[in-house]
Structures are given as C-alpha cells and as structure tokens.
C-alpha positions in Angstrom: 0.0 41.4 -3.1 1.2 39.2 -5.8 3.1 36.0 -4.3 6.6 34.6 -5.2 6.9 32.4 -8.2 9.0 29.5 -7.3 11.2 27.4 -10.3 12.4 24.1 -8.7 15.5 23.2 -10.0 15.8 19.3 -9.8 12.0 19.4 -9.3 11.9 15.7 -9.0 13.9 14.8 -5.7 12.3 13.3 -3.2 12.6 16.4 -1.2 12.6 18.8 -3.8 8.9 17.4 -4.8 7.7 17.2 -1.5 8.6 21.1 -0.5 6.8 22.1 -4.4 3.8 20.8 -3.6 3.6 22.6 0.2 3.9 25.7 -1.8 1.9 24.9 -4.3 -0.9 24.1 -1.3 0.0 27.0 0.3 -1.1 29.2 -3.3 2.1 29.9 -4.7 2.8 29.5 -8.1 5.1 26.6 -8.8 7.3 25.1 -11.5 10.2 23.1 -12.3 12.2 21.4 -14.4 14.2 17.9 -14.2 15.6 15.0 -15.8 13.2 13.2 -18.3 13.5 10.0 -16.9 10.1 9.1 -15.1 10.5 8.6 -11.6 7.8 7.9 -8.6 8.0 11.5 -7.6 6.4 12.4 -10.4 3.1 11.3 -10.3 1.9 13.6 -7.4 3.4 16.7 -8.9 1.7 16.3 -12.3 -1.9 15.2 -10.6 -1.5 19.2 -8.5 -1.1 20.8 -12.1 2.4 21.6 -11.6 4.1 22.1 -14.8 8.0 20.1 -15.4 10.5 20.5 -18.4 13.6 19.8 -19.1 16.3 21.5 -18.1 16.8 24.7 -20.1 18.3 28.3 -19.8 15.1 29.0 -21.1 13.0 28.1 -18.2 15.0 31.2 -16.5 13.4 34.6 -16.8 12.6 37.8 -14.2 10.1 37.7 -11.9 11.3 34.2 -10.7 12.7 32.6 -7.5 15.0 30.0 -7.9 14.9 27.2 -5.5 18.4 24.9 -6.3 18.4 21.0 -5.9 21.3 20.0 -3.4 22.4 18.3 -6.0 23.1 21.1 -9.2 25.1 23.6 -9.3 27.1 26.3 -11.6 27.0 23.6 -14.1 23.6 23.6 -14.6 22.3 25.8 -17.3 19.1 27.1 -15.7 21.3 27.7 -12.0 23.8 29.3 -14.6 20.8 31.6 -15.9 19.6 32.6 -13.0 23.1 34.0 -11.9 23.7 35.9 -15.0 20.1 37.5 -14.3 21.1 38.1 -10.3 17.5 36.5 -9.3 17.2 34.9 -5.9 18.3 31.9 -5.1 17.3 29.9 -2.0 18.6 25.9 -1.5 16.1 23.6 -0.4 16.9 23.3 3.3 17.3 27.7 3.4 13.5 28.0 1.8 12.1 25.1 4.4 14.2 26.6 7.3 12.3 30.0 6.7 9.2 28.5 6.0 8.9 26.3 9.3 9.3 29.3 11.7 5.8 30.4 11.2 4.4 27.1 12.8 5.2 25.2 15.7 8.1 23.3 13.5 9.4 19.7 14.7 12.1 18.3 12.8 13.2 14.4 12.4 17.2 14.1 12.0 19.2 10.4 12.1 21.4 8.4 10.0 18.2 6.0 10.1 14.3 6.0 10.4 13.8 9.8 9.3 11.1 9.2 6.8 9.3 6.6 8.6 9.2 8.8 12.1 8.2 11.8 9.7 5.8 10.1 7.9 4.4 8.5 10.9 4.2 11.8 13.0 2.9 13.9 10.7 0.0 11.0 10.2 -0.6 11.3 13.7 -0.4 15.0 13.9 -2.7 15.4 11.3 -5.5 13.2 12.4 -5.6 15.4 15.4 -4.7 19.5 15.0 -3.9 21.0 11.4 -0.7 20.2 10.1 1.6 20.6 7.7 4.7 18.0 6.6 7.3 17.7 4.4 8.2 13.9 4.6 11.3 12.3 1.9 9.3 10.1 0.1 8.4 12.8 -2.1 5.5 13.5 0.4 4.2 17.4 1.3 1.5 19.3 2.6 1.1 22.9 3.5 -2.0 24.5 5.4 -1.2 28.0 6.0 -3.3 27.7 9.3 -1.4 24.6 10.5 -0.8 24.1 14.0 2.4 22.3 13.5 4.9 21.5 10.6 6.6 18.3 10.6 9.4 17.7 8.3 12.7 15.7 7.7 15.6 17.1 8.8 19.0 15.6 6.5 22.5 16.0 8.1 24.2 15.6 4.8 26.3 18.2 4.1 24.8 20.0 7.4 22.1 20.8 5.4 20.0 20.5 8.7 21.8 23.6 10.1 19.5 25.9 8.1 16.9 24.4 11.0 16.2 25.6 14.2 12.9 23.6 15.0 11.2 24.2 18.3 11.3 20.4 18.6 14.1 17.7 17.3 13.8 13.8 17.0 16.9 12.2 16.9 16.9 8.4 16.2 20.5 7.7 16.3 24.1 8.7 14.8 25.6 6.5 12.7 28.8 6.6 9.9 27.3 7.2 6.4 27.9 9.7 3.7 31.7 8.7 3.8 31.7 11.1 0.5 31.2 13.9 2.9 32.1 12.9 6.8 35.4 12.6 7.4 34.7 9.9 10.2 31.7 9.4 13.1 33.2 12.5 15.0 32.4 14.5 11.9 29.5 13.2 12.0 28.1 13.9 15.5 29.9 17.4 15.2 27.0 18.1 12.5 24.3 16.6 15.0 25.7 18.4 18.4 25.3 21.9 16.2 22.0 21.1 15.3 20.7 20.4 18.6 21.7 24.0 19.6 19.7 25.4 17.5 16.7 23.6 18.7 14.4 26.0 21.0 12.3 23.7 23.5 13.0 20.4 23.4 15.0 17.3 22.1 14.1 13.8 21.8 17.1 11.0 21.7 17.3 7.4 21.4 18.3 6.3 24.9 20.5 3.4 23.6 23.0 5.3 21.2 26.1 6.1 22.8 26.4 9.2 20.5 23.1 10.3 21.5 23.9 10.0 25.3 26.7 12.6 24.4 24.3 15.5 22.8 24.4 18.8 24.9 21.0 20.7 24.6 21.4 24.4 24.8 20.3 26.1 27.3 16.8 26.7 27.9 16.0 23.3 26.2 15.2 20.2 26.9 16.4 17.1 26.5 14.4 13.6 27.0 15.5 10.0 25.8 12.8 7.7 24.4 13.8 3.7 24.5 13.8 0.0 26.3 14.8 1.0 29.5 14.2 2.2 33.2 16.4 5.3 32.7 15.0 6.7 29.5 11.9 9.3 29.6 9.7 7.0 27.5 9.8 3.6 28.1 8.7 0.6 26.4 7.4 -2.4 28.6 5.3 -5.3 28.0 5.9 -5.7 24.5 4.2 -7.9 22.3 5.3 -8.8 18.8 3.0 -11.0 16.4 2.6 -11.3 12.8 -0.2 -8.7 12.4 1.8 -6.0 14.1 3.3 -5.2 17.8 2.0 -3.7 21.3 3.7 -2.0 24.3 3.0 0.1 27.4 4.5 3.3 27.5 5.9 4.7 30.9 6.7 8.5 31.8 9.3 8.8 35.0 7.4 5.1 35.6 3.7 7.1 35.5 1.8 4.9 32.7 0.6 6.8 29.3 -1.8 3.8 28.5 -1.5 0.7 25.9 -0.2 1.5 22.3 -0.8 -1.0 19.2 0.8 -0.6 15.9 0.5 -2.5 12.7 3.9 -2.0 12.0 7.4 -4.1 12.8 10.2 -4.9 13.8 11.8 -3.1 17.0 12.9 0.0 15.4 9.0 1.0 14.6 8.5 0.8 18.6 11.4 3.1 18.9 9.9 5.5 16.2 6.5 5.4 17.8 8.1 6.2 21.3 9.4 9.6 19.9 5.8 10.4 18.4 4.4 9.2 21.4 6.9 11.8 23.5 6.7 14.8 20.9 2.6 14.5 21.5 2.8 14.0 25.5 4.8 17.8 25.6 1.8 19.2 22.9 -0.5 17.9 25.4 -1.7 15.7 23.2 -4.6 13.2 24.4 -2.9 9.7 24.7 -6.2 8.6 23.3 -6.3 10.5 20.3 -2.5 9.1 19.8 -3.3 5.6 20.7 -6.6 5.9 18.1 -4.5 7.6 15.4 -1.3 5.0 15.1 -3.4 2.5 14.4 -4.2 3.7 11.0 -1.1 4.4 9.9 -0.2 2.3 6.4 3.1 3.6 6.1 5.3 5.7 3.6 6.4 5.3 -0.4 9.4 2.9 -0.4 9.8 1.6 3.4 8.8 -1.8 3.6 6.0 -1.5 0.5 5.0 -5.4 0.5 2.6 -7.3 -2.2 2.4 -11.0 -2.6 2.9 -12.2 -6.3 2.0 -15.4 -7.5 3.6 -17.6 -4.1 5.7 -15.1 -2.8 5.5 -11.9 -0.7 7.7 -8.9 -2.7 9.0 -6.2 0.0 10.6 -3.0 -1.2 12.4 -1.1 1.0 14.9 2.1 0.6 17.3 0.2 3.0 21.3 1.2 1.9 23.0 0.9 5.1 23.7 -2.0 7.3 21.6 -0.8 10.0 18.7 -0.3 8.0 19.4 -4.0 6.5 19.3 -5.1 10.0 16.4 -3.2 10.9 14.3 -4.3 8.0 15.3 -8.2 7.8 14.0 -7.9 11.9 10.6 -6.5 10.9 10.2 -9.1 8.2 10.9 -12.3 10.8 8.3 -10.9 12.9 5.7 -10.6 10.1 6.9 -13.9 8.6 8.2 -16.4 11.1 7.7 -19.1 8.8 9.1 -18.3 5.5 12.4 -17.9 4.2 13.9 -14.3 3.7 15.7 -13.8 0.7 17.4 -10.1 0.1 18.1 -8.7 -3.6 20.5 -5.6 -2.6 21.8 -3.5 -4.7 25.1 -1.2 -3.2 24.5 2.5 -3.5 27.7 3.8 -3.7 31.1 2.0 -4.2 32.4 4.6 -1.1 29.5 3.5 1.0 30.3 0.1 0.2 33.8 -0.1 0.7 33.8 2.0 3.9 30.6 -0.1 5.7 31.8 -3.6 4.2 32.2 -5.6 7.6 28.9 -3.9 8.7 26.9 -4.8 5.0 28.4 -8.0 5.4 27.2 -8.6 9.1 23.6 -7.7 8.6 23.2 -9.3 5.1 23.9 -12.6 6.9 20.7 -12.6 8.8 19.1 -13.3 5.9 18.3 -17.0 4.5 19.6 -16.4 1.0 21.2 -12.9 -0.9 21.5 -12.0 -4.2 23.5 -8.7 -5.5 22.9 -6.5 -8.1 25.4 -4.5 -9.7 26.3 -1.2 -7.3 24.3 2.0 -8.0 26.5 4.8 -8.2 25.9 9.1 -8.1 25.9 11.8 -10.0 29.4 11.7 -8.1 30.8 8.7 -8.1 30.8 7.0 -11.0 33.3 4.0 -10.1 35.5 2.7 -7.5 37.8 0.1 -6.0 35.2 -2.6 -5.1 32.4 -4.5 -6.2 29.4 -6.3 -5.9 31.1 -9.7 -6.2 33.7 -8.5 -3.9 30.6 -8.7 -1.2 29.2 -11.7 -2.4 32.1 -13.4 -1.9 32.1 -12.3 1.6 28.6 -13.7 2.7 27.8 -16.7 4.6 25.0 -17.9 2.5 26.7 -16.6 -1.3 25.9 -13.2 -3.1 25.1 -14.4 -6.0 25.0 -11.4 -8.9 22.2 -11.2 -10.9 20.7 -8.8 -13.4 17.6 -7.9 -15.1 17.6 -10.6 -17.7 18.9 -12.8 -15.6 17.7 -14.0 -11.9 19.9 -17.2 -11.2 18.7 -18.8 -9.0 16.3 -16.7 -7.2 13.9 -18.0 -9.5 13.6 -21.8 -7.8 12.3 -20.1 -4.6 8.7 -21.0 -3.9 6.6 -20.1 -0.9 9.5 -17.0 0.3 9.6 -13.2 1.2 11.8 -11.5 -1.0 13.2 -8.0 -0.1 14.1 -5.8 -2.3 16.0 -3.3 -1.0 18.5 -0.2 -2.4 18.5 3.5 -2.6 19.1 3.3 -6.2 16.4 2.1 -8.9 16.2 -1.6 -7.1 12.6 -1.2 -8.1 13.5 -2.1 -11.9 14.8 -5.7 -10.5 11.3 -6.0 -8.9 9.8 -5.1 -11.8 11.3 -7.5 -14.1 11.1 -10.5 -11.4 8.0 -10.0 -11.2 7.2 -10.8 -14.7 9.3 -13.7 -14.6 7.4 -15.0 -11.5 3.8 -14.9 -13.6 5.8 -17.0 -16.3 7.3 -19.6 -14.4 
C-alpha cells in the first residue's frame, strides 16, 4: 500500500520541523517549502534528505497531503493551490492529534517549561522503552513500534484541543498570547477543556492557584507534583550547587529514592518532578529514572551556555517575565560569583505592553540589562510602546543597543551574559561575540 505524501507548508517552524522528520522516520515521504532565510531548524531537515523550496503554487500537485503551518493561510499561494485542487488538508496539531492515538501519548501543556519538560521526558523515556517525541525546539522522532509518544502540547489558539493524550503535564497557567486571550480566564478556559479530554491521568503544579482549579473528567486522575506536604510528588532535602541540584522525592510521604540533575534553577526540580510522576504511574523503575536524568544535556535554545574569551554567553528562548525570572534563578545558582547581565530583546509590542509591570519586575534581578529593539510577528508589525519605554523603567537602566553598536556591554569583564528572546536574539550573540575576540 503506497503511503501518504506529506507537503509541510511553513516546513521550517519549530514544530512544523519536528512533526516532518517523525514522518519522515516513520517512512513517509516528506517535503516542504518555507521562507529562504536560513534558520536553526534547518539543519536537521536537510541532514534526513528532506527536500525545502520556496514557497510556490508549483509545489502543489495531486497525490499530495497538505499539512498547513499555524501560521499561513488563504494567502499563501501553495495553501491557495491546494484548495483550488480540493487535496487534504490537515493543521499541525489535527495530523499530531491523530498520530498520537496509536501510542501511549503524554502531552506537555503550560504558559512555561513545555520544551524543557518535553525534551527532558522524552530523554528519559527513551533511554528506557521505545519512544517517540515531538519536542518545540525543532526536535522529532518517530518509531512506529514506540511504547510511548511524548510531545508538546501549545494552548495558543487552543491548538491543544486537537489532543486527547492519555497523560497531561501541566506546569502552570499564566497570561500570554494577549493577541489571542482575552484575559487569564480565557486563558484557563483553554486549559480546563483540555484536561477533559485527557483519558487517565493529569499532572499539575501544586503551587499555581489556576492549576488547584482544573477539574479532571471523570475516570481520570488528577495528581499535583511540587514543594510541599500536600502535593503527590514532593521535593525534600534539596540541594543546589554550581554543578547542578539534588532532592528526595516523596509519594503520599513513601520515599522514591535520591534524584540528581545537572540542571538549575528551581523550575528544573519542578519539571523533573512531573517526569519523575509520569514514570512512577508507567511503572517505571526509579532506578532507571534516577540513572537516565543524569545525562540529560538539555534542548536547542533553553539555557545553551559557552564561555567566550572571559565571559560565559547563555541563550535562552525566555519572552515572558516568568521565564526571565526562571532563568536569571538558574543562572545565580550556576554562577554565584559573577555578575548577570541580560540582553532582551521584546517579542511582541502586545506582549510587552500588556506584561510591562511583570518584564519590568523580573528584569530587575538582574545586575545590569541592555534592550534591543522589540521583535515583532508576522502580525504585529508596530505598536504603542517601546524598548526604551522599558528601559526607562528598570532599576539598573535598559540601555538600547544594536548590532553595530554594544554600549556599554562591552566594558564587562569576568560576567554571564544572557541572551534571551523568542525572536532572532541569536544575531546580537553573534555579533558580540566577534567584538569580544577584538577587544
């Protein structure tokens, strides 16, 4: 029988990629087509053979399924070809929503930490049984006799409610996407819908107040991972050091052994918690867990760190004020000693003007923060506010720089700086780091 060829419009998304090459694992033929613009995406798609052009109605022709970035539609010309030829059409979250049912599926949701959990679940996963993951760094792996499918599970624009997972990590609700949610209600409208479609079991961050409110359907159930004596999993006797962190974990106060992880900052304990939870219901050896988290080195783009010339580079995807917080923490853990300087750059002028008091809070934790210019969407072009607007704002300055241009950044010696952004930050690490081997 002659599989389904898939096109991948928008081939290049982090998502996008990561679902092409799971099919392309899988033995489907896969295509797609994209922007020109290189991107880090890229490199994994070209090195499984799968071919990219340009956007093109010519790309369009029978036999074809059509599989539609979240973010093209009637506009495009290929989308606009495949309708005048009535092929079919699936979005991203319908084709990983069907795919997931074959295996035993558990999806990561949360305005924060979904790629790292993912990442880090399917690494443990995967050490142990077969398994297959869909992570949104651009990350993906299909085995068609996996044991379990991991993947990331996006509330924007509901797209999560093509999902009904067998299990569901949720690491918090939080305001963002204030181009699509209405308000934090909206929000955890999206979330409460998802978690009745979930069939045997939820896992919730004990300290969100939002969380505490999510009613698992029948049949289903729920467990909170966290800090204290009242969640599921607990966390006691931590230990935090500069080469990673160490806890006990407690079920109903019964001890699953000693973890260690060469990761920081609280919210990795939290994250590890709900691996550690998922795996206890799989009846999952605590050994093999405890054996396989120690190897885990991480995912593209959260908390990537090098050290150039005197000073240690981080980039990280953070673009909300939580995640701000979450990775300055993790970075005065590793570096106690050292300064911690932020470049930023806003992603979104809505996201930024609706979060200010909150981007403004966490951004002051940090020694020193520079600004660059706000990235905007496909979207949102412009907007009422700007960069200097925040700077202004800050405790310590927000100084704007650009490519060309550094300021002051540039008289640091013997720091960690942290670049961080959603947009392409990475071409202000880039440049400073030339300037860093010329100074």
């Amino acid at each position: 029988m002659e599989k389904t060829q898939y096109h991948f419009v928008g081939i290049k998304g982090t998502g996008m990629s990561a679902l092409a090459l799971i099919l392309h694992d899988l033995g489907f033929p896969v295509q797609g087509s994209d922007i020109t613009k290189q991107t880090f995406t890229q490199t994994g798609l070209e090195q499984a053979g799968i071919k990219i052009t340009a956007f093109a109605a010519d790309n369009i022709h029978a036999g074809l399924t059509i599989v539609a970035g979240n973010a093209f539609g009637d506009d495009n010309s290929e989308i606009a070809q495949a309708k005048k030829l009535n092929l079919p059409m699936l979005t991203y979250p319908q084709l990983v929503g069907q795919l997931v049912q074959k295996y035993t599926s558990i999806g990561v949701a949360g305005a924060h930490g979904k790629t790292s959990t993912t990442g880090l679940l399917a690494h443990v996963l995967e050490g142990i049984a077969p398994t297959s993951y869909l992570i949104g760094d651009g990350t993906g792996k299909g085995i068609a006799e996996s044991q379990f499918f991991v993947f990331e599970a996006d509330e924007y624009r509901r797209h999560f409610l093509d999902y009904a997972p067998d299990y569901l990590i949720m690491t918090n609700i939080d305001f963002d996407h204030p181009d699509y949610f209405t308000d934090i209600d909206d929000v955890f409208d999206a979330f409460q819908t998802e978690a009745n479609q979930v069939q045997k079991a939820i896992f919730a961050w004990g300290d969100d107040p939002l969380l505490q409110k999510i009613t698992p359907p029948q049949g289903t159930k729920l467990y909170y991972y966290g800090l204290n004596d009242g969640d599921d999993f607990q966390a006691v006797g931590i230990k935090r050091t500069t080469t990673g962190s160490s806890f006990e974990v407690l079920h109903h106060q019964q001890s699953l052994g000693r973890f260690e992880i060469p990761m920081f900052g609280q919210h990795n304990i939290l994250n590890t918690l709900a691996v550690i939870g998922v795996s206890y219901l799989e009846q999952i050896a605590m050994s093999e867990v405890q054996h396989e988290l120690q190897t885990f080195s991480g995912v593209k783009r959260r908390y990537s760190e090098k050290q150039v010339a005197d000073m240690i580079l981080i980039d990280d995807y953070a673009h909300h004020p939580s995640e701000i917080k979450a990775t300055i923490d993790a970075a005065r853990q590793q570096y106690p000693d050292k300064k911690i300087l932020v470049v930023f750059q806003p992603h979104t002028y809505s996201r930024l003007q609706a979060l200010l008091p909150g981007f403004i809070t966490s951004l002051n934790l940090a020694d020193q923060v520079f600004l660059t210019e706000i990235f905007g969407s496909i979207r949102e072009q412009q907007g009422q506010i700007s960069s200097a607007d925040l700077g202004q704002q800050l405790a310590h300055g927000g100084e704007v720089i650009t490519q060309t241009d550094f300021g002051t950044l540039l008289d640091y010696h013997d720091a960690v700086v942290i670049f961080m952004g959603a947009g392409d930050i990475q071409k202000y690490e880039t440049a400073y780091e030339q300037q860093l081997k010329q100074r």
